[in-house]
C-alpha positions in Angstrom: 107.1 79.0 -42.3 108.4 76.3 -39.5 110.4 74.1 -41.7 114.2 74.2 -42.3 115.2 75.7 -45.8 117.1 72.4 -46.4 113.7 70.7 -45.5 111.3 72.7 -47.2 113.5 72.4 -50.4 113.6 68.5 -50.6 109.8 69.0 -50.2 109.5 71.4 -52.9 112.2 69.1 -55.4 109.6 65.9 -54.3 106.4 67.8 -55.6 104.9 68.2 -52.6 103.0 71.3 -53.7 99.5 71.5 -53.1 99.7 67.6 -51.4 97.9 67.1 -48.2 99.9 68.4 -45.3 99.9 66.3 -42.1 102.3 67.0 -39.3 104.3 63.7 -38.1 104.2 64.5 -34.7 102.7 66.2 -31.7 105.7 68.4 -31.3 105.6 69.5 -35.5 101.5 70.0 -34.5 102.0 72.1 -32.0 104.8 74.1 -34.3 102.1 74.6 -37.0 99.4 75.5 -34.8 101.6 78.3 -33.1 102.4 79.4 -36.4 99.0 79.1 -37.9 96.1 78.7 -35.6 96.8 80.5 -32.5 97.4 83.7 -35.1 94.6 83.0 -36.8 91.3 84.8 -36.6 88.9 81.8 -37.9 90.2 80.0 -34.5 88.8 82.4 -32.1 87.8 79.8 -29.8 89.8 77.2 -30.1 87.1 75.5 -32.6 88.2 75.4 -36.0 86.9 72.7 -37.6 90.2 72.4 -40.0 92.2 71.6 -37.3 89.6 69.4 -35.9 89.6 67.6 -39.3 93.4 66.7 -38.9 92.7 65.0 -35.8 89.6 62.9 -36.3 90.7 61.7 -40.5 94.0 60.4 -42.2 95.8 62.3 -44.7 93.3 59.3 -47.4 90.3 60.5 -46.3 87.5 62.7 -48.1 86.7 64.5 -45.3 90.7 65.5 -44.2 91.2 69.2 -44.6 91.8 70.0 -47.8 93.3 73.8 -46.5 96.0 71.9 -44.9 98.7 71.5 -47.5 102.6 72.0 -48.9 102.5 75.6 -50.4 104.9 76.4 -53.6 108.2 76.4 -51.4 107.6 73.0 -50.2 105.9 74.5 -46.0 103.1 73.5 -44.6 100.2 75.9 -44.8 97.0 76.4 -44.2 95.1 77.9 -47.2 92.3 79.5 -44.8 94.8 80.9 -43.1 93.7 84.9 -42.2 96.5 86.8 -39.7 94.7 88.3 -36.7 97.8 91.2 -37.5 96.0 91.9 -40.7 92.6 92.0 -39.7 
């Protein structure tokens, strides 16, 4: 969870549950892989193909991530996501 309550909320009132999830910028990418990816234990070496998929396709794609996406409380998520805490 990276976004701001007031943010996530707006998110969640607009219907943005289970919508593609793209961040806006380097600094919000960077957020999300901290949060996500570098905790993640499908990224060992820097190779997941999800996140490669949100580099190299637009949000109208086919082939853009479909594991990238607004969960039910209007965050970004990554459906795939497993902790390396929990493993």
């Amino acid at each position: 969870m990276f976004l701001t309550d007031e943010h996530a909320k707006a998110n969640k009132e607009s219907g943005y549950e289970g919508r593609k999830y793209r961040p806006s910028n380097g600094m919000e990418g960077e957020i999300f892989y901290d949060c996500f990816c570098a905790n993640c234990t499908k990224d060992v070496n820097q190779d997941c193909k999800i996140l490669g998929g949100s580099y190299c396709f637009s949000l109208k794609d086919d082939n853009y991530p479909e594991e990238l996406q607004y969960d039910s409380e209007g965050q970004p998520t990554c459906t795939s996501f497993v902790s390396k805490k929990d493993s």
